[in-house]
C-alpha positions in Angstrom: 0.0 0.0 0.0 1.7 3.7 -1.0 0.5 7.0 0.3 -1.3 9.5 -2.1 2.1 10.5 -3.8 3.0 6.5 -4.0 5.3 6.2 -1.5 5.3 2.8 0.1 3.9 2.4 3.6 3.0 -1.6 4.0 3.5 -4.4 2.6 0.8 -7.2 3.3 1.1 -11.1 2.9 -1.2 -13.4 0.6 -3.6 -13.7 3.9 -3.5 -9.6 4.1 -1.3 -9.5 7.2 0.7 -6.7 7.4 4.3 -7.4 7.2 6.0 -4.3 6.8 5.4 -0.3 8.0 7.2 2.8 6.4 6.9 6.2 6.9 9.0 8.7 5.0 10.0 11.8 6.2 9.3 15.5 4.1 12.6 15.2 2.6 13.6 11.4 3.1 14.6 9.7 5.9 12.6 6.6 5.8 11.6 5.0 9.2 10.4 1.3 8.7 9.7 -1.7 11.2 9.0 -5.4 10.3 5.7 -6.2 11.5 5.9 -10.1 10.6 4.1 -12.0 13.3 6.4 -14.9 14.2 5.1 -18.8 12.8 6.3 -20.7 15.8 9.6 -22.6 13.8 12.7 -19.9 14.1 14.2 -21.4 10.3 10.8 -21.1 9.0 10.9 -18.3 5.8 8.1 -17.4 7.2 9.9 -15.7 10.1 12.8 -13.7 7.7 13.1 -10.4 8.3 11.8 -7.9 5.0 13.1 -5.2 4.2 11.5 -2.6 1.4 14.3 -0.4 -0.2 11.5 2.0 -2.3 11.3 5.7 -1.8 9.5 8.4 -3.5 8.3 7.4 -6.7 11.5 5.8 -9.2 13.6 5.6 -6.1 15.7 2.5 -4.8 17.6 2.5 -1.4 21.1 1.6 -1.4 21.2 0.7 2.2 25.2 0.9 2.1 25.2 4.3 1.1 22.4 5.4 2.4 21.4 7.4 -1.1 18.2 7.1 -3.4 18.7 5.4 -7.0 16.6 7.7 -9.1 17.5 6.2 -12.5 19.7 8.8 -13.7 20.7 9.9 -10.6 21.3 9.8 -6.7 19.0 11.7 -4.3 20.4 12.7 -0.7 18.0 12.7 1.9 20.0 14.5 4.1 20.5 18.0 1.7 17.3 17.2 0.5 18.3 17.2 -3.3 20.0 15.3 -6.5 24.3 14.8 -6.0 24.6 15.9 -9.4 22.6 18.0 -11.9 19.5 17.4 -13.9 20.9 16.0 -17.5 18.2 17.9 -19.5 20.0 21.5 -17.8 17.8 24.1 -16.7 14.5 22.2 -18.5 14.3 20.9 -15.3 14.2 23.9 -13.5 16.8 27.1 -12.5 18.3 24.7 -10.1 19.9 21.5 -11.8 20.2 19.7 -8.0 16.9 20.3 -7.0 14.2 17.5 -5.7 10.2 18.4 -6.6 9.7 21.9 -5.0 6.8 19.8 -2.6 7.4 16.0 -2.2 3.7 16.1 -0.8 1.8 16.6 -4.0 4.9 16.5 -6.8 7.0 13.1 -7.9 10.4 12.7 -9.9 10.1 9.2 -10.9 13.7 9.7 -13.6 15.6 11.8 -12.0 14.7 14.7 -14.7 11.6 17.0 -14.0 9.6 17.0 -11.3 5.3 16.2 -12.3 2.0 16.9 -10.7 -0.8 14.2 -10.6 -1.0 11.7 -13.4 -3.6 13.4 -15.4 -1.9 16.9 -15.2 -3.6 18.4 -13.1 -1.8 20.7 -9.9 -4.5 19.4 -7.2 -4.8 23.0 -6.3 -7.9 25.4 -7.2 -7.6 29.3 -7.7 -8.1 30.6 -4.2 -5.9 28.3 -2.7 -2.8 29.7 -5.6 -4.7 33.2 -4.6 -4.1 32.9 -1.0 -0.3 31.7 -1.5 0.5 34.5 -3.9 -0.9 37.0 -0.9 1.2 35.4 1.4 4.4 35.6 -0.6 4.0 39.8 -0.4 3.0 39.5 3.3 -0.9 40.6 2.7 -3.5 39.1 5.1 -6.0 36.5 3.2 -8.7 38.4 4.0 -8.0 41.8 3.0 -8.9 43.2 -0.4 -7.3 45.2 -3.0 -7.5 48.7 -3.5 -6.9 49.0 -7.0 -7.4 46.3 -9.9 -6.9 46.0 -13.8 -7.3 43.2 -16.4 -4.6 42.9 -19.2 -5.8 41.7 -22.6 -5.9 41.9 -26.3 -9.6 42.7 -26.7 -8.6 46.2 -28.8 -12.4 47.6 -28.7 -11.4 47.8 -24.6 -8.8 49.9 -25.4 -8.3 52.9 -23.1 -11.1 51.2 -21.0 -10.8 52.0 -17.1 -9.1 49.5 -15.7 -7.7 47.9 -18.7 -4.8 47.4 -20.3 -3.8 46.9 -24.2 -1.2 44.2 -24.9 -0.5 41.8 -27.6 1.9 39.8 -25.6 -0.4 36.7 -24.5 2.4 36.2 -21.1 1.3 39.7 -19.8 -2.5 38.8 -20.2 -4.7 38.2 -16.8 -6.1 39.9 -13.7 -3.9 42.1 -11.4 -4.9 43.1 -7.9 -2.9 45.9 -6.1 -2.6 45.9 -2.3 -0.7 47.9 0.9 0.9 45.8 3.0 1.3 47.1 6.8 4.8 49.2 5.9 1.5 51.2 3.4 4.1 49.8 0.9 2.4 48.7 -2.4 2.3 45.2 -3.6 0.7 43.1 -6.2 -1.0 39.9 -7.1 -0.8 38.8 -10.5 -3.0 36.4 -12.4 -1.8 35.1 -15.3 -4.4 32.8 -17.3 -3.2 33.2 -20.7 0.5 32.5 -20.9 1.7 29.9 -23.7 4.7 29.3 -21.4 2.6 27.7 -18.3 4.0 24.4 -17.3 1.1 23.2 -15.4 -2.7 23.7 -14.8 -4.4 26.1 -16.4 -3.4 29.1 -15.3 -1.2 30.5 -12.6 -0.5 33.5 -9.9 2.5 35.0 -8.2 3.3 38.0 -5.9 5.3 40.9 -7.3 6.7 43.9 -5.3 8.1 47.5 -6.2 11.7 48.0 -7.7 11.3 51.8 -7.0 9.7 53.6 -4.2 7.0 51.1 -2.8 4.7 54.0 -1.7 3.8 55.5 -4.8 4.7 53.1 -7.5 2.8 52.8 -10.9 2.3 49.0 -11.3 0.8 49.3 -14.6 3.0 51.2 -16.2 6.6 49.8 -14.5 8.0 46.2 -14.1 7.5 44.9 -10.9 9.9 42.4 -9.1 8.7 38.8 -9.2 8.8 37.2 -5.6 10.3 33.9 -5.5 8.2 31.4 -3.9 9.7 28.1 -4.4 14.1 28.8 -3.0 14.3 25.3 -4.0 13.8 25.9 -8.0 14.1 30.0 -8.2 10.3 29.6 -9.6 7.8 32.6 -8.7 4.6 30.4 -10.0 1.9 29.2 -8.5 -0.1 27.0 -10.6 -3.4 25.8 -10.5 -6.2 24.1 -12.0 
C-alpha cells in the first residue's frame, strides 16, 4: 500500500497480514519496522526479516550508502536534493540539484523534472494559488485590493478604465494591487493566458516595487517577481 504520492507504507502477505510499516519523512529519511508475526519454527521463511528499499516514486535505497537510485541519478536525503545536476539542464528547473519543489503533491520518478498528478492536473484550485501569492508579499488572506486592472488583447477595450492593451499573451490576466502594513504597495498577478505555463491552467504570483513602494505605478513599471519556491528559483503558483 503507498501514500497518495505512491510512496510505500506496507506491505501485506497473501492472507492480508501486514508485514512491513514505512513512513517517510518531508525530505527522506525513511523510518520502517517489520511487522511479521512470528510462525512458531525460528528457520521457517516465514519468520525472515523484509526489508523494502522503495522511496519516492523511481527511487531504490542503497542501504550501504544510504542514497536514493533515481535512475539517472542519486538523491540525498540528508541535503534534501539530487548529488549531481539534472541532465536535461535548466529544463528541469533554475536549479539543476533540485528535488520536486513539494514531495507532498509533486513526484520525480527519472531523475529529470519533477510532475503533478498523473492526469496533469496541480491538485490546487484558484483561491488556494490566490491565498499563496498573498502570502508571498505579506498581505492578510482576508484583506482586499484597492486598486485592480485586467490585461488583454480585446482592442475595442482599449483605453477602458481599468484595462490594459497588450498583444503579448504572457502579460494577459487579472492584477490586484494591495498595501501591506509598511503602506508599501504590492501586487498579485494572475496570469491565465500565458503559452509558457508548465502546469494547470493558469497560474499566480506576488510581485513587489523596484522603486519607491509608496507611490509606484504597477501598470505602467515592471514589478519584481517574488520567489516562492528557493528550491527551484520559480515565482509560480499554478493551478487548475
Amino acid at each position: 500500500m503507498t501514500d497518495h504520492a505512491g510512496t510505500p507504507q506496507e506491505l501485506c502477505s497473501e492472507n492480508g497480514e501486514v508485514v512491513w510499516q514505512g513512513e517517510q519523512a518531508l525530505w527522506g529519511h525513511y523510518q520502517q519496522r517489520n511487522t511479521l508475526p512470528n510462525h512458531g519454527f525460528r528457520e521457517n521463511a516465514h519468520n525472515d526479516e523484509l526489508y523494502c528499499d522503495l522511496r519516492y516514486q523511481g527511487q531504490i535505497e542503497d542501504r550501504e550508502s544510504g542514497l536514493y537510485y533515481n535512475v539517472n541519478r542519486y538523491y540525498d536525503a540528508d541535503s534534501g536534493q539530487y548529488l549531481s545536476p539534472d541532465p536535461i539542464g535548466f529544463a528541469g528547473g533554475l536549479r539543476p540539484q533540485a528535488y520536486v519543489f513539494n514531495p507532498l503533491e509533486w513526484v520525480d520518478p527519472l531523475g529529470l523534472a519533477g510532475e503533478a498528478h498523473e492526469d496533469g492536473s496541480v491538485g490546487k484550485n484558484r483561491r488556494q494559488a490566490m491565498n499563496e501569492a498573498k502570502d508571498a508579499v505579506n498581505i492578510p488572506r482576508s484583506q482586499q485590493h484597492e486598486n485592480h486592472w485586467v490585461v488583454g488583447d480585446d482592442a475595442t477595450r482599449r483605453g477602458y478604465p481599468n484595462y490594459v492593451y497588450s498583444d503579448n499573451p504572457s502579460e494577459h490576466g487579472r492584477f490586484y494591487q494591495y498595501r501591506d502594513a509598511n503602506n508599501h504597495k504590492v501586487v498579485v498577478v494572475e496570469h491565465n493566458n500565458d503559452p509558457r505555463n508548465k502546469l494547470g491552467t493558469a497560474h499566480f504570483h506576488g510581485g513587489k516595487a523596484k522603486a519607491n513602494p509608496r507611490d509606484y505605478d504597477f501598470k505602467t513599471e515592471r514589478y519584481g517577481k517574488v520567489i516562492t519556491d528557493k528550491q527551484t528559483g520559480d515565482h509560480h503558483i499554478y493551478y487548475d
